[in-house]
N, C-alpha and C positions, 0 to 999 in steps of 0.2 A: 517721446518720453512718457507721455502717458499707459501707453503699451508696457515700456518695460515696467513701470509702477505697477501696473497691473496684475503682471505676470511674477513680481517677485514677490507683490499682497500672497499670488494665490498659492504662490510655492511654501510662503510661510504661513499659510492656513491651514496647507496639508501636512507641514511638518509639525506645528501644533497638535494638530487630530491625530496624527501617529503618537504623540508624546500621550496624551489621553485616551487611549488605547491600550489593551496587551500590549508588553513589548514581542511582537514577534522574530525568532530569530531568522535571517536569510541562510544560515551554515548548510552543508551538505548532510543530508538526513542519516546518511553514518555518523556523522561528527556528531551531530547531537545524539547519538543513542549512547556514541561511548563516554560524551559529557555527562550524563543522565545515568550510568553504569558507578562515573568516578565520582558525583556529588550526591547517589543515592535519592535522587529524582524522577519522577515521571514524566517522560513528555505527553504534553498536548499538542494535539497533530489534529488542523484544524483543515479537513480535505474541504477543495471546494471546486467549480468550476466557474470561468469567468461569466457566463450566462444565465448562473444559477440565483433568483429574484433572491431567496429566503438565505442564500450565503450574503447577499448584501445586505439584506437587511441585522444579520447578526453583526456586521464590520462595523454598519450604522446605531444600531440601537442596543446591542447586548456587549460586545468588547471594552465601549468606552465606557461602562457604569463604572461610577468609583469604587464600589465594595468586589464587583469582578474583575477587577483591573490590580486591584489588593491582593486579591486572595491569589489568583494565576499567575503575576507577577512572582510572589512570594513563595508559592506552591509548586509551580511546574518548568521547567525549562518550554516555550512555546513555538510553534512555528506553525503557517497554514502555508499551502501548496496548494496549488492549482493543478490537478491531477489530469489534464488534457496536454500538459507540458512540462518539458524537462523531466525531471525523477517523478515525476505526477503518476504516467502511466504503469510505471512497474510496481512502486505503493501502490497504487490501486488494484493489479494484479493480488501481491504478494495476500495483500487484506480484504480482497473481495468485495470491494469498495464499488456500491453500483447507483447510489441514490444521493446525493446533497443536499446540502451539507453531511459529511458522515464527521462526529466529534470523537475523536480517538485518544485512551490515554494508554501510553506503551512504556514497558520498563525498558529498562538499559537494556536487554535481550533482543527488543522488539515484539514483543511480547501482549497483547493486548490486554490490559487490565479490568478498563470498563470502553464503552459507546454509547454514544449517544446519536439519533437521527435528527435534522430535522429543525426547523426552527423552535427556539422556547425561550420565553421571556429569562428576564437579566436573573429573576428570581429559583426557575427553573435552572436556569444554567448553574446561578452560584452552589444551588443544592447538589447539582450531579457534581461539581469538583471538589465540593467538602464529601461528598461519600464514597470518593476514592480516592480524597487525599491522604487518607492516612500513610503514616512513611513505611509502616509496613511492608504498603504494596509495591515499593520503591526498593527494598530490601530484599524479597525474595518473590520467587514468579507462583501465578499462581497455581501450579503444578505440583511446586514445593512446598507450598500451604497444605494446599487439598493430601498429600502425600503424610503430611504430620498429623491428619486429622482433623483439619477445619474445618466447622460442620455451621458456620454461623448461616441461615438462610436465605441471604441477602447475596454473600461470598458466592452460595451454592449457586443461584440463580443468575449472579452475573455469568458464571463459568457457562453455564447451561447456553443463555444467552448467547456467548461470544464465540463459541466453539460447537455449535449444533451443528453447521453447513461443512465448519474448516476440520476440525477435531471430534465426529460422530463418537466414539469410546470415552473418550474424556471428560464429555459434552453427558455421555448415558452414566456414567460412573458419579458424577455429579447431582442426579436425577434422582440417581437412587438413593444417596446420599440427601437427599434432600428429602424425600417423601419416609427415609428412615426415621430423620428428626422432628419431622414436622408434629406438631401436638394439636392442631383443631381437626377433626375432621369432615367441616367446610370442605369443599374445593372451589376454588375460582375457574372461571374460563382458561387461564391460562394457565394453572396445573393441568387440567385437564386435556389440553394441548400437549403438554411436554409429558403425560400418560401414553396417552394416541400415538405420539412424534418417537419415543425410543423403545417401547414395547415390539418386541420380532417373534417372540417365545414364551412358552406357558413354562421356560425354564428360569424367565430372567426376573428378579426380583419383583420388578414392578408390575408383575402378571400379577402377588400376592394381594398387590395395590387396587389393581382392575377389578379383580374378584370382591374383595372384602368390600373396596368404595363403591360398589354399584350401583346405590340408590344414590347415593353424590350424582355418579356420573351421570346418570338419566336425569336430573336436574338441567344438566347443562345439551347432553345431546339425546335424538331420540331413543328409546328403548329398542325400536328393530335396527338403528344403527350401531347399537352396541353391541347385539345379537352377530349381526354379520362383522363384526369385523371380530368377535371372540372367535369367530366360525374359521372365518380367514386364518386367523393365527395358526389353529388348529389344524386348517387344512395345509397351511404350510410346511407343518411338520410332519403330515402323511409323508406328502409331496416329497417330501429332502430325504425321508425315512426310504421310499421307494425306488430313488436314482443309484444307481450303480454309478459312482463318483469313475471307476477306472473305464468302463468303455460307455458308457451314456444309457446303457439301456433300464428299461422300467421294467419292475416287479408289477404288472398291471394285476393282477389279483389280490396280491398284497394291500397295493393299492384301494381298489373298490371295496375291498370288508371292511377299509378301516376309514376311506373317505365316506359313505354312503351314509352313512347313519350320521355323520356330522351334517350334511348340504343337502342330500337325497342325490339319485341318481342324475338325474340332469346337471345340476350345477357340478358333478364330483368329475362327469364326463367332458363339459366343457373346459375345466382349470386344468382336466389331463391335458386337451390338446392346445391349449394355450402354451403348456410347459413344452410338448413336442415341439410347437411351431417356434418356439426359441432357441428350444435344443437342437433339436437334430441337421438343420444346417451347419450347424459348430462342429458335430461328431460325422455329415456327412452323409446321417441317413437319407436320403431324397425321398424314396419310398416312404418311408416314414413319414416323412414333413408332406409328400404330396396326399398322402391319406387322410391325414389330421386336418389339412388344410381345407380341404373340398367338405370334410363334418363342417369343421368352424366357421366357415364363412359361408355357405349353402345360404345366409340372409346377406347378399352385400349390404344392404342398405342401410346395415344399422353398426356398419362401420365406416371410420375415416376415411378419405381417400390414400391417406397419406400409408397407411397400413394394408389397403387392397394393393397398391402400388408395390410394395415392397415383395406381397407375397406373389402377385402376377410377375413381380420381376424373377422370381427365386424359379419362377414355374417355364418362365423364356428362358432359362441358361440349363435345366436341369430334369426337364419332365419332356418325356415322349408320346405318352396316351392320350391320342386326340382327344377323348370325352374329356378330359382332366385339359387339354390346353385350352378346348371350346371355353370351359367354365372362368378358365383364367383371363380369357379375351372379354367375360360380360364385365368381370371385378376392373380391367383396364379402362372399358368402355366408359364405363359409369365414372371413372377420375376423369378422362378426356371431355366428359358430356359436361361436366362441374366446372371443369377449367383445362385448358389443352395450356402444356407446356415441354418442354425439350424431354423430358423425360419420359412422360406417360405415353405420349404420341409415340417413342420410341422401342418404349416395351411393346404398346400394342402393333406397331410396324414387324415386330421379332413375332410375335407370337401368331399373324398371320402370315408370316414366312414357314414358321413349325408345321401351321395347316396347309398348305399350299397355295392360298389365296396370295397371289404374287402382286397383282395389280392393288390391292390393297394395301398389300406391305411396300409396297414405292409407294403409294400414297402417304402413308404416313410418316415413312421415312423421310420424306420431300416436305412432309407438313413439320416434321420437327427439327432438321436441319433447318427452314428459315424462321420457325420462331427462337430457335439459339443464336442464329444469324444477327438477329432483330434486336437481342438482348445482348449483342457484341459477346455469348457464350461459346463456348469449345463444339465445334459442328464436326469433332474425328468419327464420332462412332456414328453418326448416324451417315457419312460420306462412307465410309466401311460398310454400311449395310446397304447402301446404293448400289455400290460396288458389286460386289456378291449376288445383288438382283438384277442384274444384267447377264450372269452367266447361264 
């Protein structure tokens, strides 16, 4: 008897702490967008995971305050989800939901209005849902705002905020809309961020911004980092200026009169074949990419392994010129000597098959099938390359 006393205390303690609580709803997260469409409501979409300390702690210490339990109650249609289950995972896809608690408020669209990360006391929290409770944002998306001319900077910088990762254009269109109305000119760190973060071209508005704020922006970051990346921009636009968009190839003259005098010769030569070595495997040239390739990397050591790897692989399936396979065998070496894995071992197995080192290419071949073996990984291509070195 005591037992079940126990057990019925503690079922009406939790059902107490729920009544002291948001009411959160359990509906299916469609239902509630099309309730929140028909009463002109915002939902609060409270993502969490079960393991997540600072999601308990908001359940515990920020939900059940009486003025936030008022306001959200009265304010928003509510529900939180545990995004490792059930509809969890596809919200978290759909919203890019990677960190918890993420505090979400979404119109009847689904449509994100404001966010919030992160734990924040009851007083923090009550201020984020009074600054986007207004019923406006309930009324129309903000898309349709920004569309009529809303220019308030608050508006701007949520949009900026919510849409920089999912909605780049809408996200930059907002930016610059912001830095039009803006009347101090201050910049914070975090203008100066959303300066750096949508700037592409000395075409787009907020170049005007770069230029004039200058002395702002050397406040906040160095002067020769300001330099190189004005430089960058510029060099961008040689660079785009230079590609023949229908067959891939370069105006390399064009090129050089008009990069050099921005970077100087060196850096103008390097960002060319940075550009080749992305291009020309796409358009096919090999030649090309094997040229480029042997400039650029001639220092392995002051690249990843992860990028010698890719270009020694481009050089096993696609290059004939011993001198040009030797070189692609040191940039292999050097990823295998770092760390030997199914891959690396596998290239370098290919590329002393290309040289004729046979004993060695079974070596490696035999080395990277059983470290795929090892990691319960796919052992086809390196059994393939076995294969082939027995004939």
């Amino acid at each position: 008897m005591k037992k079940i006393k126990y057990v019925l205390l503690l079922m009406l303690s939790l059902q107490l702490l729920a009544q002291e609580s948001i009411n959160f709803s359990n509906k299916p997260f469609a239902e509630l967008l099309a309730q929140a469409k028909k009463e002109k409501k915002l939902v609060f979409l409270d993502a969490y995971a079960s393991w997540c300390g600072p999601c308990k702690l908001l359940e515990r210490n920020v939900f059940p305050d009486p003025a936030v339990k008022e306001f959200y109650n009265k304010t928003f249609i509510n529900t939180h989800i545990d995004m490792e289950k059930g509809e969890g995972p596809e919200i978290a896809r759909k919203y890019m939901i990677r960190s918890y608690p993420s505090l979400l408020f979404l119109n009847g669209d689904g449509e994100v209005i404001q966010k919030g990360l992160g734990y924040m006391s009851p007083s923090d929290f009550l201020a984020l849902g009074k600054e986007v409770g207004d019923p406006i944002n309930a009324k129309e998306s903000p898309k349709a705002l920004f569309e009529k001319g809303e220019s308030n900077p608050q508006f701007l910088e949520t949009i900026i905020k919510n849409n920089a990762n999912s909605d780049f254009e809408f996200a930059k269109k907002a930016a610059e809309r912001y830095f039009e109305v803006k009347k101090t000119k201050e910049l914070s760190k975090q203008e100066v961020s959303y300066i750096l973060y949508f700037l592409k071209s000395t075409k787009d508005p907020i170049y005007k911004v770069f230029v004039a704020d200058k002395d702002e922006i050397v406040k906040i970051i160095p002067l020769d980092t300001y330099t190189q990346f004005d430089n960058q921009i510029k060099l961008s636009e040689v660079l785009e200026a230079s590609i023949d968009e229908k067959d891939g190839t370069i105006n390399e003259d064009y090129y050089f009169k008009n990069a050099t005098p921005i970077v100087g010769k060196e850096e103008a030569e390097n960002a060319l074949n940075r550009v080749k070595i992305s291009l020309y495997p796409q358009t096919g040239n090999f030649a090309g990419y094997e040229k480029a390739a042997l400039e650029y990397y001639k220092n392995p050591d002051n690249f990843e392994t992860k990028e010698l790897d890719k270009a020694a692989w481009i050089f096993s399936q696609n290059v004939t010129n011993e001198a040009s396979l030797n070189e692609a065998k040191v940039w292999a070496e050097k990823s295998v000597m770092k760390s030997e894995n199914p891959e690396n071992t596998y290239i370098l197995a290919k590329l002393y098959q290309k040289t004729g080192d046979i004993e060695k290419a079974k070596s490696f071949a035999e080395m990277s099938k059983n470290i795929a073996a090892q990691a319960g990984k796919d052992t086809s291509l390196a059994d393939a390359l076995l294969e082939e070195l027995k004939k």
